[in-house]
C-alpha positions as CSV (number, residue, x, y, z in Angstrom):
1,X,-2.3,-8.3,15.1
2,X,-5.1,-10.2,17.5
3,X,-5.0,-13.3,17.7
4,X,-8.7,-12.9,17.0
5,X,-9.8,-13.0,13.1
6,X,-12.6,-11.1,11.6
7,X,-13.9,-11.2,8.4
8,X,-15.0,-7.6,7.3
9,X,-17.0,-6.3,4.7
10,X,-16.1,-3.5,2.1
11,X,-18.5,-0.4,3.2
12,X,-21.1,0.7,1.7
13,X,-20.2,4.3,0.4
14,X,-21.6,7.5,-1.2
15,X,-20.0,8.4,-4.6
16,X,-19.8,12.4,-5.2
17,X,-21.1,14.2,-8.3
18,X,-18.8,15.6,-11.0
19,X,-19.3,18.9,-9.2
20,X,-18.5,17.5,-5.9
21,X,-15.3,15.8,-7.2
22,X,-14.0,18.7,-8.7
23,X,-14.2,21.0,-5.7
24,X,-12.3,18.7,-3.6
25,X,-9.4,18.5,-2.1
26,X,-8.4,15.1,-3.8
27,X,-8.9,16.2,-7.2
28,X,-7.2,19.5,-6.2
29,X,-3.9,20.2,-8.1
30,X,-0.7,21.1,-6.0
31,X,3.0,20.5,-6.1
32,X,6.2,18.5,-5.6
33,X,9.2,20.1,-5.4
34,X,9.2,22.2,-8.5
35,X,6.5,19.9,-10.5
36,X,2.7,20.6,-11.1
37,X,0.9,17.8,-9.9
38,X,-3.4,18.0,-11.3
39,X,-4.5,15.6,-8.9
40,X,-3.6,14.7,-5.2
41,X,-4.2,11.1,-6.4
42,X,-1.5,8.5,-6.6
43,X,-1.0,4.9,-7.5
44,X,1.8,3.6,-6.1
45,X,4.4,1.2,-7.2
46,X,3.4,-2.6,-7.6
47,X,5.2,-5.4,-9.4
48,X,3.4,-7.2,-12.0
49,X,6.4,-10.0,-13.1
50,X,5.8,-8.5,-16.6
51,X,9.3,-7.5,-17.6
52,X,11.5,-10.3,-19.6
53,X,14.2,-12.4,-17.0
54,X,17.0,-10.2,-18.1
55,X,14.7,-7.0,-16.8
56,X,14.0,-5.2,-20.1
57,X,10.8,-3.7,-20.8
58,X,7.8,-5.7,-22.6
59,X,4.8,-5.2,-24.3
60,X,3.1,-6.8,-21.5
61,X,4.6,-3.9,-19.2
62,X,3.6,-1.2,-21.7
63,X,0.1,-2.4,-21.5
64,X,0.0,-2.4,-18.2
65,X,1.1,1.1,-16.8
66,X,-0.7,2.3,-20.4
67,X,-4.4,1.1,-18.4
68,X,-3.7,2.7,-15.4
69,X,-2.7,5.8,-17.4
70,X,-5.9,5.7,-18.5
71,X,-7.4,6.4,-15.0
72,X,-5.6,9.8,-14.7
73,X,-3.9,9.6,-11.5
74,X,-2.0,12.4,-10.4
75,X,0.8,10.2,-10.1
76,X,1.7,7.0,-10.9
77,X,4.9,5.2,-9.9
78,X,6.5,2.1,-11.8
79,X,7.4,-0.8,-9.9
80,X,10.5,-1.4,-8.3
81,X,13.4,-1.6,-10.5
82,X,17.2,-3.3,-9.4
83,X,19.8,-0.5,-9.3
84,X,22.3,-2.9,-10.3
85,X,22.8,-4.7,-13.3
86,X,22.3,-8.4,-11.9
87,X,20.3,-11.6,-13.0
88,X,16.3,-11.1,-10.5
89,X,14.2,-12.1,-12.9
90,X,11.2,-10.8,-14.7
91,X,11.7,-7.7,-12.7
92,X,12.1,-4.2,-14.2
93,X,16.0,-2.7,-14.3
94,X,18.1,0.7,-14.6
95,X,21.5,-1.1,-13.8
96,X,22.8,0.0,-17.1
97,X,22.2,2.4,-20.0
98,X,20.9,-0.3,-22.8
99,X,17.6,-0.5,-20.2
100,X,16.9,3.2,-20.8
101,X,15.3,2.8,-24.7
102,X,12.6,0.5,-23.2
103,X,11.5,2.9,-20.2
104,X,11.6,5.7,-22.8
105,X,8.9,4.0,-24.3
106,X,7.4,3.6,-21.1
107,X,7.1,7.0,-20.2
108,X,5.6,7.8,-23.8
109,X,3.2,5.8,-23.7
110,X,2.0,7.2,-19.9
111,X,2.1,10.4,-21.3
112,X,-0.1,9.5,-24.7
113,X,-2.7,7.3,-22.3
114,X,-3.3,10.0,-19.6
115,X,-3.4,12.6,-22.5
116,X,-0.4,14.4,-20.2
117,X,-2.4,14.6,-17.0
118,X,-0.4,11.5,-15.1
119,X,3.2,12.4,-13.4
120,X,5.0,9.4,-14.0
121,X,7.7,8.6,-11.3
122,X,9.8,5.0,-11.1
123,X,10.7,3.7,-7.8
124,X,14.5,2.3,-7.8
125,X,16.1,-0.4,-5.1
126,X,18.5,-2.5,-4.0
127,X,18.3,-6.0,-2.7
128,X,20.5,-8.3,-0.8
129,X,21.0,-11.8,-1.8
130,X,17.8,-14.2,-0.7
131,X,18.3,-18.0,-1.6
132,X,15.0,-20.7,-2.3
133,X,14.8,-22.5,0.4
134,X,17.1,-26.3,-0.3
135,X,16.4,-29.6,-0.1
136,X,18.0,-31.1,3.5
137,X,20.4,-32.9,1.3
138,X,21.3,-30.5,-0.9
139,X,21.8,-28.1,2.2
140,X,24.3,-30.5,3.9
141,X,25.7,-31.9,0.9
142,X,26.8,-28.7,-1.0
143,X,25.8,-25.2,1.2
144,X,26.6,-26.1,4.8
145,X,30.2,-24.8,5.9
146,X,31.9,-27.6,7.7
147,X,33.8,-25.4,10.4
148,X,35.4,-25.9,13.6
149,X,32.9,-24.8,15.9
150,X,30.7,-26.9,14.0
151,X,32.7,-29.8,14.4
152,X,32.9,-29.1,17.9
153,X,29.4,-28.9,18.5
154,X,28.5,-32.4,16.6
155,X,31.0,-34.1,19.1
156,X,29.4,-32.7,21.9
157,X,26.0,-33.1,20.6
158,X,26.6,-37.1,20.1
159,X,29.5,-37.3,23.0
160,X,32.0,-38.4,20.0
161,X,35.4,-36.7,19.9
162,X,36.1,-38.1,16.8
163,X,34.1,-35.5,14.7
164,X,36.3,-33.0,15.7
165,X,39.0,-34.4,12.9
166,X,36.6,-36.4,10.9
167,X,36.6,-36.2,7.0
168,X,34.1,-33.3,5.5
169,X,32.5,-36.0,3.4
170,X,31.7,-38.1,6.4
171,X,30.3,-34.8,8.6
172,X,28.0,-34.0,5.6
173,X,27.0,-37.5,5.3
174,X,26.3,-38.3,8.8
175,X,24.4,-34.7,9.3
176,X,22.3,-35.7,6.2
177,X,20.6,-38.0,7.7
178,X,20.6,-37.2,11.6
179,X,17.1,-36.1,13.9
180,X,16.1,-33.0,13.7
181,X,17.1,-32.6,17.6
182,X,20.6,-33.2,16.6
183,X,20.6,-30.8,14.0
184,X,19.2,-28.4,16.5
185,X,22.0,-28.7,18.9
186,X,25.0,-28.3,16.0
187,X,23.8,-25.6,13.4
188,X,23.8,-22.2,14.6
189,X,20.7,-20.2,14.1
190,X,21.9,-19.2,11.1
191,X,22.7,-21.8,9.5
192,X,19.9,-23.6,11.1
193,X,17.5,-20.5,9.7
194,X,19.5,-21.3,6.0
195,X,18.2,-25.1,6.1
196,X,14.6,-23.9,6.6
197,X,13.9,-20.9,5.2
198,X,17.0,-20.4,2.5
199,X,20.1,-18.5,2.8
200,X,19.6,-14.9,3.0
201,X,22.0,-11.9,3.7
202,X,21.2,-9.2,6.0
203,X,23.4,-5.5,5.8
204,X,24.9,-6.3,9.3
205,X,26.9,-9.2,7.7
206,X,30.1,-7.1,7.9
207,X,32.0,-10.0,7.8
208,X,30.9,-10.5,4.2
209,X,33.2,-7.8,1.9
210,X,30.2,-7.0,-0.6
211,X,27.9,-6.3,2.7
212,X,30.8,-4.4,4.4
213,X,31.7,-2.1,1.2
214,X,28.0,-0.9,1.0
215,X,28.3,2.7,2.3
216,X,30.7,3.2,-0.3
217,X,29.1,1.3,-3.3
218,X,25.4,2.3,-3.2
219,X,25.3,6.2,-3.4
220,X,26.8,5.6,-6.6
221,X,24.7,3.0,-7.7
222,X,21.2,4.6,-6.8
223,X,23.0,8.2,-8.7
224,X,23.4,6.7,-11.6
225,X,20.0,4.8,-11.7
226,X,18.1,8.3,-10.9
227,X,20.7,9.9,-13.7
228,X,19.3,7.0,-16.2
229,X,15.3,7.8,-14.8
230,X,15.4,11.6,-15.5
231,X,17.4,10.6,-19.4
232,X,14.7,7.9,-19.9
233,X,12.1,11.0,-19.3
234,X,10.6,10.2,-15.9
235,X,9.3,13.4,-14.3
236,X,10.9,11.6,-10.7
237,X,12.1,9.6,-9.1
238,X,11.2,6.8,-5.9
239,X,14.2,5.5,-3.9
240,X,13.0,2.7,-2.2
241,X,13.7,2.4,1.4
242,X,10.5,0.6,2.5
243,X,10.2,-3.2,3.2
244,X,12.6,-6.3,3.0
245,X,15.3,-4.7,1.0
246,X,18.9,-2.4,1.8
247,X,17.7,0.7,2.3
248,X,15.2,-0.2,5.0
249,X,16.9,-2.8,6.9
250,X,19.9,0.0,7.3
251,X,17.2,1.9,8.8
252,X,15.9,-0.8,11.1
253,X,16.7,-0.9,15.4
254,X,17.7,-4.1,13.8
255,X,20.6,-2.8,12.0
256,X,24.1,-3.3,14.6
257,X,26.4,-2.3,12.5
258,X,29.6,-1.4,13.8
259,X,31.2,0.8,11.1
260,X,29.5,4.3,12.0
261,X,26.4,3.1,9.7
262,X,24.3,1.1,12.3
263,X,23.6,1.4,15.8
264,X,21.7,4.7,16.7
265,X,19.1,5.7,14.8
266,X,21.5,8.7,13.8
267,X,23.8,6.4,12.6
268,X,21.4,4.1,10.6
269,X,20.4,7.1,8.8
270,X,23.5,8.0,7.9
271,X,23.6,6.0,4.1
272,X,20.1,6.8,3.3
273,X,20.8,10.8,3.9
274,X,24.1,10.1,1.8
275,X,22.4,8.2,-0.9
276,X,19.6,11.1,-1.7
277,X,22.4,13.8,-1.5
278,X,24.4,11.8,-3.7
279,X,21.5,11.1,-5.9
280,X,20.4,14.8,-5.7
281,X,23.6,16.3,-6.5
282,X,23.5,13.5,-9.9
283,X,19.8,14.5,-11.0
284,X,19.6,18.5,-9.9
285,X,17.7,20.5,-7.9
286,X,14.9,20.9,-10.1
287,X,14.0,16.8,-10.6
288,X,12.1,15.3,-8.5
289,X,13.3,12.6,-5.5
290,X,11.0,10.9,-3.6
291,X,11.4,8.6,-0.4
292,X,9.2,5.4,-0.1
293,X,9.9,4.4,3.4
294,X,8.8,2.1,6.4
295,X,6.5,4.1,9.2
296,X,7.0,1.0,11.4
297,X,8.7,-2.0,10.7
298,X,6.2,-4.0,12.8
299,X,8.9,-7.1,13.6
300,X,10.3,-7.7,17.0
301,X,12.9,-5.3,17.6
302,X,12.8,-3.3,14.2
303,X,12.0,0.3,14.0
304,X,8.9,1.9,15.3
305,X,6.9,5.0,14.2
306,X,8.9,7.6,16.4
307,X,11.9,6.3,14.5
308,X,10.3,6.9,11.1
309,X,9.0,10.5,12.5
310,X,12.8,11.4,13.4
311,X,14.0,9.9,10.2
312,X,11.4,12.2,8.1
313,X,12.5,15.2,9.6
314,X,16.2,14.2,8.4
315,X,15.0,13.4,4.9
316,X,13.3,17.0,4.3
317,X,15.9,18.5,6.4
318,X,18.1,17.3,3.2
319,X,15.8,18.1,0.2
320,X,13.9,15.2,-0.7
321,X,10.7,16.1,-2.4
322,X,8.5,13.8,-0.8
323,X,7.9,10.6,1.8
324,X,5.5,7.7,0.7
325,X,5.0,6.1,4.3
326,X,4.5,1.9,4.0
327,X,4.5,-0.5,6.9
328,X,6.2,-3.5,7.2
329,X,6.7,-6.4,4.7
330,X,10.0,-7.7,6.4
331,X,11.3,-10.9,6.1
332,X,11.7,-11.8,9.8
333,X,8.4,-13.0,10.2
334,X,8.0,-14.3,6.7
335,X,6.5,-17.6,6.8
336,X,8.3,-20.5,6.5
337,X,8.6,-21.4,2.6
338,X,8.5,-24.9,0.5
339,X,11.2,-26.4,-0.2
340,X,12.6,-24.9,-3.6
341,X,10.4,-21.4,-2.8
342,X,12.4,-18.4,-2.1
343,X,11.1,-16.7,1.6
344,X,8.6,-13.8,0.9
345,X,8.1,-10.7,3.1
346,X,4.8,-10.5,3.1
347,X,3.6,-13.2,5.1
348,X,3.9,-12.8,8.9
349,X,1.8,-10.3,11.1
350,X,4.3,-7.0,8.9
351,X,2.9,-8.5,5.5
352,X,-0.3,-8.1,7.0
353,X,0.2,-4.8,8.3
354,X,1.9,-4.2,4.7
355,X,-1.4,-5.0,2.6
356,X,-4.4,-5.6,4.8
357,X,-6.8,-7.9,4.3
358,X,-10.8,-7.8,4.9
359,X,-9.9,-11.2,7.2
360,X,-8.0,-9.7,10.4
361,X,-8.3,-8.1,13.7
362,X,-11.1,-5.8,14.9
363,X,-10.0,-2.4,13.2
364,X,-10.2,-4.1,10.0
365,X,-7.9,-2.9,7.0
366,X,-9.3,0.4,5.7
367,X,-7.0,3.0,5.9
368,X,-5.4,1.3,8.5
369,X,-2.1,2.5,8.3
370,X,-2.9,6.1,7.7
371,X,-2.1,7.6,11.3
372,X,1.5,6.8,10.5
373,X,1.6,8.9,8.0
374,X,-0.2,11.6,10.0
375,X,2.4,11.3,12.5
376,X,5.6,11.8,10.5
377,X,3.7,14.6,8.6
378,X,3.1,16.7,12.4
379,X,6.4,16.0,12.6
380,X,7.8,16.9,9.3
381,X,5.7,20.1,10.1
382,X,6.6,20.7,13.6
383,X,10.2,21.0,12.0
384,X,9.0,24.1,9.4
385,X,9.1,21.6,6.7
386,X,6.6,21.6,4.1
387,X,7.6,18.0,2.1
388,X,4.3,16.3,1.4
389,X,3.7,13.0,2.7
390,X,1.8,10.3,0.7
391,X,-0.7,7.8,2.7
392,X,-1.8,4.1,1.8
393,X,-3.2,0.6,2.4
394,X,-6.7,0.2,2.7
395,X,-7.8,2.8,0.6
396,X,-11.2,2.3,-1.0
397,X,-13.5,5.4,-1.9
398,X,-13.4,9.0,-2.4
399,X,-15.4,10.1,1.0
400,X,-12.3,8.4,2.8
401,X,-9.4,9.5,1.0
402,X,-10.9,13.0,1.2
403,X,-11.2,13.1,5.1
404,X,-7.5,12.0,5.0
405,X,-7.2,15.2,3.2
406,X,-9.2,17.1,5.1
407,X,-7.7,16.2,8.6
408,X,-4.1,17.2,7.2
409,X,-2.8,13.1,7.7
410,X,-1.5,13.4,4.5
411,X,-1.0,15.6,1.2
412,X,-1.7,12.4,-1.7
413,X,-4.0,9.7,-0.7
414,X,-2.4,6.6,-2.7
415,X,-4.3,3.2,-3.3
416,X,-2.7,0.2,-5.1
417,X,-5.3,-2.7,-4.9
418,X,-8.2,-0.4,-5.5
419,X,-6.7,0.5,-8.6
420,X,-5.5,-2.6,-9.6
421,X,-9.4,-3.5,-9.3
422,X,-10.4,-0.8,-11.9
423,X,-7.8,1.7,-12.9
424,X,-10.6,3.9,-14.3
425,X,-11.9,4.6,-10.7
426,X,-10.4,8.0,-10.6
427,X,-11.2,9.1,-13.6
428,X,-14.6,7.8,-13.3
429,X,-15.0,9.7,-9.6
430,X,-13.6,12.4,-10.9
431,X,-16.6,12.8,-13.6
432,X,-19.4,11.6,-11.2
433,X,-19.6,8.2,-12.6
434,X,-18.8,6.4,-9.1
435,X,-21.6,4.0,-9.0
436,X,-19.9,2.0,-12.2
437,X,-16.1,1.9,-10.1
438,X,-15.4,-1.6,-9.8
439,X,-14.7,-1.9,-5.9
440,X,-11.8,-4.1,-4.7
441,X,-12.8,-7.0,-2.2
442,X,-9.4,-6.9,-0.4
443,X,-8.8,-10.6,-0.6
444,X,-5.2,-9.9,-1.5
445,X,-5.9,-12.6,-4.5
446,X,-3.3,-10.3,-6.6
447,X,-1.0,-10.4,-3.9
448,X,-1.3,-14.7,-3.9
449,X,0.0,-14.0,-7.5
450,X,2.8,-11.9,-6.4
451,X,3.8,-14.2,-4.1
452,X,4.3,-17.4,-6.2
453,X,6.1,-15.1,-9.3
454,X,3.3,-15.2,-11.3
455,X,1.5,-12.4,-13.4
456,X,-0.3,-10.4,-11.2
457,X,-4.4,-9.8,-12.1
458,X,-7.6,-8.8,-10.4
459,X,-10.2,-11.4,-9.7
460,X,-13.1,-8.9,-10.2
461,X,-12.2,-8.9,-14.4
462,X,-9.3,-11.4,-15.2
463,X,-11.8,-14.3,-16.1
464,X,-14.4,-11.9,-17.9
465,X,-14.1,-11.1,-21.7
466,X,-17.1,-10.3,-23.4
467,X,-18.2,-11.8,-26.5
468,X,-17.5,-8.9,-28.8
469,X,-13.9,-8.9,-27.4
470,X,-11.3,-10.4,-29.2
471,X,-7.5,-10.9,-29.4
472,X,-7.5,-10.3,-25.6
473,X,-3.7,-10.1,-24.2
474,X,-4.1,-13.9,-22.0
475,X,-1.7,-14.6,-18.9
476,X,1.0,-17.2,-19.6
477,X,-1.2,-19.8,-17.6
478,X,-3.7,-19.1,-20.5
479,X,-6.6,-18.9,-18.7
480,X,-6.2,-15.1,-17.2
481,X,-6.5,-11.9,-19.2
482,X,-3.8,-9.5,-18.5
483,X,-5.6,-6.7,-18.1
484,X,-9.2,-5.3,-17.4
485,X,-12.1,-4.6,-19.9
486,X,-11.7,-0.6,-21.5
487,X,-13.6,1.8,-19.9
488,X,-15.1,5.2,-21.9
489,X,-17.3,7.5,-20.5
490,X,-21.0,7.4,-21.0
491,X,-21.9,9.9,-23.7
């Protein structure tokens, strides 16, 4: 992105009538893999730190994919949820069969509030360990490993051979309290990056047995997960490859690997293809799996949009039923965090690129990141493949998604923020009732709430309740409601 900032404004557009809407290619009904899909219309998976701390379903979830139910989508995927069975917090898990009960009544209550017209998928991932960020004291009191070539540097860094054989308790003491110049010239970058941003593992770390066994622990693990999705009643399921997490960065130019699973971008494919074979050959030809997946990494070094093109080919070369292209959202641009605040992906130039704002460069966010997708879909077609590709990020009206449509970039037009904003909006397009959508400002305000852990809401309706509302569902903070005002139809 420019270095140049712009602050844009959300167009002006031109809603369709009901007759309009229903001829069109967005509110046309189609397929993926073997499942009818009403509506080429697609909310895609967003975290709303809903879900208890030991990841079980709440009421407060329920509620919230029950509204956006509500709007109809043709799809509508549930956030991402940790393959394995391991403390993350008020995220959303399939680790293990005592989570299935709760998503069961998930995907009944999807089913009631569309009235059966919503395909309900839930996006599944795996994530490496990321630490908060330590207090310099802490770091060098309790985390730093006091090592030889450590030792070695100090007593070159302060001319002082006597470091080299010094006790640990003195090392830690003295690096406690040294300039930051010192401390420059004896951590490594890693350990230097540990101090300032928090520990965090990347899937090169061979040296590290967990990170090393992955090829042969995570085809498993995904499997099983998909198994518990299509028992819990899901119509699909999402594997997550996009982003910060596993998947992706075994993906990324980044990934070195020397095993056979990094390297060439034939080789860094190699435990994604695995995974969905292994996943497919758990769940059956005749469920649906989807791919979620990074059209460009955006990061210095990382993968780049002729990478994802190769690596779409490969995925419907092996069956998967569709690719949701994102971009970005990696933590090696992250933004440096406060001390005690875990690092978060979506702050450098990819979190931009990620979720767009209406303050950036001079193409501005809308639709932004559609010719991605339009690229990996020629190429997906160039192949004789037919897997449809899904499009985001920007995505604000129905004249826009339909000229995606229209100009084969993409077979679902998908909008998160929009929808977020009022999850009637395709419902309400869809019967020529435009002019009352409530139109997202693109602030990224729900994204600031993402960011800190914190319930996320829309500031276009979570400080408005009406006088004849009452017992309105209130954020823990108390001052937010948790979701927007009901919407029916004018009669």
């Amino acid at each position: 992105m420019s270095l140049k900032r712009i602050k844009h404004s959300v167009p002006d557009v031109r809603w369709p009538t009901e007759a309009e809407a229903s001829a069109s290619l967005w509110f046309s009904s189609t397929q993926i893999g073997h499942l009818p899909v009403e509506q080429r219309t697609w909310v895609p998976a967003m975290v709303p730190w809903r879900a208890t701390e030991d990841g079980f379903v709440t009421p407060e979830v329920l509620d919230w994919y029950a509204r956006f139910a509500e709007g109809r989508p043709g799809v509508l995927v549930v956030e991402a949820t940790g393959i394995r069975d391991i403390a993350s917090g008020p995220l959303l898990r399939i680790g293990d069969d005592r989570f299935i009960p709760g998503l069961r009544q998930l995907v009944e209550i999807v089913r009631e509030r569309s009235h059966g017209h919503t395909r309900l998928f839930i996006q599944i991932l795996d994530f490496l360990t990321v630490r908060r960020r330590p207090e310099p004291a802490t770091f060098f009191g309790r985390y730093l490993t006091i090592h030889p070539a450590l030792r070695a540097r100090l007593a070159r860094a302060v001319s002082d051979d006597r470091w080299l054989t010094a006790d640990e308790r003195d090392v830690r003491a003295w690096l406690a309290t040294a300039d930051r110049s010192v401390i420059e010239a004896v951590l490594d970058e890693r350990e230097l990056e540990s101090l300032d941003y928090g520990y965090r593992e990347r899937v090169w770390d061979t040296h590290l047995p967990w990170i090393r066994d992955l090829p042969s622990v995570l085809p498993a693990l995904f499997a099983e997960a998909a198994l518990r999705a299509r028992v819990a009643g899901f119509d699909g399921v999402e594997l997550h490859y996009a982003h910060a997490y596993t998947m992706a960065s075994f993906l990324s130019r980044l990934n070195d690997r020397d095993d056979g699973y990094g390297g060439s971008r034939e080789l860094r494919v190699r435990l994604p293809l695995e995974t969905l074979r292994t996943v497919r050959a758990r769940v059956g030809s005749d469920y649906v799996v989807g791919i979620r997946y990074l059209g460009d990494d955006v990061v210095a070094g990382g993968s780049r949009v002729e990478d994802a093109a190769f690596y779409g080919v490969e995925f419907a070369a092996a069956g998967v039923d569709y690719l949701s292209v994102s971009k970005g959202g990696r933590f090696e641009d992250a933004r440096q965090p406060k001390i005690g605040e875990a690092v978060y992906p979506y702050t450098g130039e990819s979190g931009y690129e990620c979720m767009p704002t209406v303050l950036g460069d001079e193409r501005g966010p809308f639709g932004r990141n559609v010719p991605l997708a339009a690229t990996i879909r020629r190429a997906v077609r160039e192949a004789g493949h037919r897997t449809p590709i899904v499009t985001s990020g920007g995505i604000h009206s129905f004249d826009q998604a339909e000229a995606i449509l229209r100009r084969g970039e993409a077979d679902f037009v998908a909008a998160a923020r929009q929808t977020l904003a009022d999850p009637d909006w395709f419902r309400k397009v869809r019967l020529g009732f435009g002019d009352s959508v409530r139109r997202c400002q693109f602030t990224n305000y729900c994204e600031g709430l993402d960011q800190h852990h914190k319930q996320v809401t829309c500031k276009l309706w979570d400080r408005q309740i009406a006088p004849a509302e009452h017992d309105v569902p209130m954020a823990t903070d108390g001052r937010r409601r948790l979701g927007p005002p009901p919407w029916r139809p004018p009669a």
